[in-house]
N, C-alpha and C positions, 0 to 999 in steps of 0.2 A: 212665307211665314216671317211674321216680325220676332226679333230674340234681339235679347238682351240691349231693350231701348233706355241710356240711361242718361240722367241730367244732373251735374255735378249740385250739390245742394244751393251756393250761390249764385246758379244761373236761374236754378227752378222760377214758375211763377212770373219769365219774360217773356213766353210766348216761343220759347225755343221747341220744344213737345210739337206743340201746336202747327210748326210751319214745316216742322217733320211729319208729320202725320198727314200732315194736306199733301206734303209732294208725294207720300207713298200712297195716297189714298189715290188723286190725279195720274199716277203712273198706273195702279193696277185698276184701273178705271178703261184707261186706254186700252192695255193688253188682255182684257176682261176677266183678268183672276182675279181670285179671293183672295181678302188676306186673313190669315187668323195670327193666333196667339195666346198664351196662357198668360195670366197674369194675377199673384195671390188677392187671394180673400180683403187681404186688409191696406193693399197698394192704393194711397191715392189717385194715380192713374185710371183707376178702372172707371174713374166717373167720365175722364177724357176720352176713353176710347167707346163709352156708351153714348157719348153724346156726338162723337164722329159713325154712328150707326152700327158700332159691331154690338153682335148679340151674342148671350153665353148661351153655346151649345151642349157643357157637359160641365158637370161639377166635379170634380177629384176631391174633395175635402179639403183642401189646402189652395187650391187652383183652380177661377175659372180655365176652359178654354173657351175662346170669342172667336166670332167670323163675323166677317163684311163681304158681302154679298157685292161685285160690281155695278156701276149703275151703266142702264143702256146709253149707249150714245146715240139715239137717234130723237 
């Protein structure tokens, strides 16, 4: 489970996100879990982590929660 992924506001928008999500995404790739995590309604984030393949499996009103699914390694 990813928690509490955060980026200082003058780093935002360097691609720092982005090359943390590849290595978590890469590691639970290998070890073949999922990763999820909640993330609100109005987080710019949420477009980053839809376009690294997590899907929202439950709406709380306030909170997606997301999963990504490992991909096969063969």
């Amino acid at each position: 489970r990813l928690i509490d992924i955060s980026i200082l506001p003058e780093y935002k928008n360097k691609g720092i996100g982005t090359r943390i999500l590849k290595d978590l995404i890469k590691r639970a790739n290998k070890a073949g879990k999922v990763l999820n995590l909640h993330v609100a309604h109005h987080n710019p984030a949420l477009k980053l982590y839809e376009r690294f393949g997590f899907k929202t499996t439950e709406d709380t009103g306030a909170y997606y929660f997301m999963e990504r699914m490992p991909e096969s390694n063969s």
